[in-house]
KEKOLFI-401752 format. One line per field, with one value per atom (N, C-alpha, C): y, x, z; atom name; residue number from 1. Coordinates in nm, 4 decimals, decimal comma. Layout:
<recs>
py <- c(Y_...)
px <- c(X_...)
pz <- c(Z_...)
atom <- c(CA_...)
seq <- c(NUM_...)
</recs>
This chain:
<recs>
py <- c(0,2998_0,1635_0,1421_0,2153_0,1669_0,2678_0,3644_0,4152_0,3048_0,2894_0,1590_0,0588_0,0137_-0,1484_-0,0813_0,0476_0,1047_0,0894_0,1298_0,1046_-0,0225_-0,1437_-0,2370_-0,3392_-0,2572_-0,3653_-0,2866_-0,1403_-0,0974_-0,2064_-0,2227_-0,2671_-0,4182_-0,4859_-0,5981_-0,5933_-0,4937_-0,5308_-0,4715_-0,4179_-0,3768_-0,4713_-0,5469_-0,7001_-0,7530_-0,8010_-0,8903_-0,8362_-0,6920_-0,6344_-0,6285_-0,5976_-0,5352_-0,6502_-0,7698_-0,8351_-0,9953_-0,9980_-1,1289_-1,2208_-1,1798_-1,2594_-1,2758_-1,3953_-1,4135_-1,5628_-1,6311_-1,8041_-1,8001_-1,9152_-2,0162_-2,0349_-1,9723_-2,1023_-2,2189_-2,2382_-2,3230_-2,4224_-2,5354_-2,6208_-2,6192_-2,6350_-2,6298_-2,4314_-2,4478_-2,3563_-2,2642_-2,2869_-2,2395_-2,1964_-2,2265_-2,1982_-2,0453_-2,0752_-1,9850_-1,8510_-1,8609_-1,7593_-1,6631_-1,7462_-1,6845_-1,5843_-1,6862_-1,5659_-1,4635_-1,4522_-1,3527_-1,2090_-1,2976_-1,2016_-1,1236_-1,1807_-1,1486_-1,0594_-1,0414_-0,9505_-0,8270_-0,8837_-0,7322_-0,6727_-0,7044_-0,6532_-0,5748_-0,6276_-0,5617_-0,4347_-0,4758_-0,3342_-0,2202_-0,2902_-0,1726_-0,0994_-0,1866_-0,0580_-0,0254_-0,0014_0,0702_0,1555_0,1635_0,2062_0,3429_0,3049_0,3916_0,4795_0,3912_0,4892_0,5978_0,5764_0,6407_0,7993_0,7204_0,8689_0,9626_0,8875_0,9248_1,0505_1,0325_1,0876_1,2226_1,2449_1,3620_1,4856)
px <- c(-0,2881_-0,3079_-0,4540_-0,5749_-0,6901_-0,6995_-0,6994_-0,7127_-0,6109_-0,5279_-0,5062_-0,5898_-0,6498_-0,7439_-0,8675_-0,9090_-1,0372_-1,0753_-0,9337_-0,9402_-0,9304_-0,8215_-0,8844_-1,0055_-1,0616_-1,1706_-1,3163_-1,2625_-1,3515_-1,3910_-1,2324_-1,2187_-1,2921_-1,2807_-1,3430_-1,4870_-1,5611_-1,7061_-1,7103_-1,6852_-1,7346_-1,7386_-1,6540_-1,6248_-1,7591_-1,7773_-1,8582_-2,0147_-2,0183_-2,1696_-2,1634_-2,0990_-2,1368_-2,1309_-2,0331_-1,9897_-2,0354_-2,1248_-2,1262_-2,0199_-1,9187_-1,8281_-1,8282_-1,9316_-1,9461_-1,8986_-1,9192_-1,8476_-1,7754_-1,7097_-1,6373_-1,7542_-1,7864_-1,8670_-1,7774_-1,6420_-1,6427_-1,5562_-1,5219_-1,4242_-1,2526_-1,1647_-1,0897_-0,9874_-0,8938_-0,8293_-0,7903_-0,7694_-0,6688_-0,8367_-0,9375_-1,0558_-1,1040_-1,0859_-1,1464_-1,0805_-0,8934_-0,8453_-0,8238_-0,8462_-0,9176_-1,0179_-1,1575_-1,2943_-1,2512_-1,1968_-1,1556_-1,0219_-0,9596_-0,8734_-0,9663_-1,0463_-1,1182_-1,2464_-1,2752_-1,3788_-1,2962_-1,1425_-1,0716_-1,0345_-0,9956_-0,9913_-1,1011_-1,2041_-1,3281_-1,3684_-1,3468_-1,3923_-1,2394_-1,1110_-1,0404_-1,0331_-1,1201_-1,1728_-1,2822_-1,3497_-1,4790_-1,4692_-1,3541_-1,2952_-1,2162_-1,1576_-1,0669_-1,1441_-1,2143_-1,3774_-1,4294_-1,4668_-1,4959_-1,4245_-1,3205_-1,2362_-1,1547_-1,1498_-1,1748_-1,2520_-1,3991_-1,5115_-1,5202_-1,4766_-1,4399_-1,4125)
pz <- c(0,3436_0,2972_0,2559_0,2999_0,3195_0,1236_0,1473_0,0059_-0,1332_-0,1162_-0,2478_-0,2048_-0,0971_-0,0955_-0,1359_-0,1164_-0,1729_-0,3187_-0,3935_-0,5338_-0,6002_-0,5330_-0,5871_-0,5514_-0,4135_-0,4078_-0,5100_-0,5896_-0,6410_-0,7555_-0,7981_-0,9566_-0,9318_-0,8247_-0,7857_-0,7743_-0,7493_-0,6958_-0,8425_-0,9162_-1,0738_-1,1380_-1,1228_-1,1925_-1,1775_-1,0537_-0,9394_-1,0007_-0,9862_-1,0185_-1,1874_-1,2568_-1,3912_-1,5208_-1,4574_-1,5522_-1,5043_-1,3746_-1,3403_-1,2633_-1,2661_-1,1901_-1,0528_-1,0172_-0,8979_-0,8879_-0,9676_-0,9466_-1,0839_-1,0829_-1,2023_-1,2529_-1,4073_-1,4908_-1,5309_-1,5350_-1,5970_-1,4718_-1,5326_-1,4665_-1,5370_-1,4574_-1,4398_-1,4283_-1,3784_-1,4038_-1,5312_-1,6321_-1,7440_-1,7768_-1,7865_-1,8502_-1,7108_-1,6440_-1,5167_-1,5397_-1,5429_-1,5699_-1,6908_-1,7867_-1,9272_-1,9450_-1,8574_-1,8264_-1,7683_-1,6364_-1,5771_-1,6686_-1,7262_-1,8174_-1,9006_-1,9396_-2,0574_-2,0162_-1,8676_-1,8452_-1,8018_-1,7167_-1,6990_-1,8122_-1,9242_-2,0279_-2,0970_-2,0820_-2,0996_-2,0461_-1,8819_-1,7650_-1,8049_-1,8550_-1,8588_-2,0214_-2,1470_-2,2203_-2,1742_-2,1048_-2,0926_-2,0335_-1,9292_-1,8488_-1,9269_-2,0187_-2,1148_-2,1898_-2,2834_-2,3574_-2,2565_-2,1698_-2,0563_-1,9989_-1,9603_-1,9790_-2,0811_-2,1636_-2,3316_-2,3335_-2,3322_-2,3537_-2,2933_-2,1370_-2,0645_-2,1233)
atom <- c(N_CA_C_N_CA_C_N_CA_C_N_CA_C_N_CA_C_N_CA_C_N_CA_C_N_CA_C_N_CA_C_N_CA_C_N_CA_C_N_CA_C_N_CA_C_N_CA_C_N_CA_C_N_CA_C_N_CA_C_N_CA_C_N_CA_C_N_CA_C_N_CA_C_N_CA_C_N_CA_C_N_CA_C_N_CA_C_N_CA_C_N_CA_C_N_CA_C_N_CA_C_N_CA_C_N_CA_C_N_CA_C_N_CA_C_N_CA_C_N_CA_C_N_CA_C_N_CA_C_N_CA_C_N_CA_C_N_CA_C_N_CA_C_N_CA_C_N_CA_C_N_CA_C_N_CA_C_N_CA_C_N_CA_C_N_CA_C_N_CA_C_N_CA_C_N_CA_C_N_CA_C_N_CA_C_N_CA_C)
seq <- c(1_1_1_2_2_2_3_3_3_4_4_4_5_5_5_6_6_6_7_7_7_8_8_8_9_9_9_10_10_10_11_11_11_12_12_12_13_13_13_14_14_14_15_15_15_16_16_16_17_17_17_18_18_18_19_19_19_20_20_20_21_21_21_22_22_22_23_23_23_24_24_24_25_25_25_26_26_26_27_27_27_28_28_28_29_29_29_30_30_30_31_31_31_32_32_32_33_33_33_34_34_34_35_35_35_36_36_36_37_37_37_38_38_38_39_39_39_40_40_40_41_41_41_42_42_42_43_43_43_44_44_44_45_45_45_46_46_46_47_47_47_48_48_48_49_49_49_50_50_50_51_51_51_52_52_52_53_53_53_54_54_54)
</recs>
């Protein structure tokens, strides 16, 4: 169990460290979950480029 919570608390502190996501900039919901879509989308091409490159 501890190795799958390893990996997603990886994908979480990458978020948290690389992309800023430490609060809501914005107000309300539908705007909050947008930012957040839109940085995992981000970390998972960079993510892809990445192992691409290998």
């Amino acid at each position: 169990m501890s190795s799958v919570r390893a990996k997603v608390e990886r994908a979480f502190g990458t978020l948290k460290r690389g992309y800023g996501f430490f609060r809501a900039r914005y107000l309300g919901q539908a705007k909050v979950e947008l930012e957040f879509l839109l940085n995992a989308m981000a970390f998972n091409l960079k993510k892809a480029v990445l192992k691409a490159a290998c």
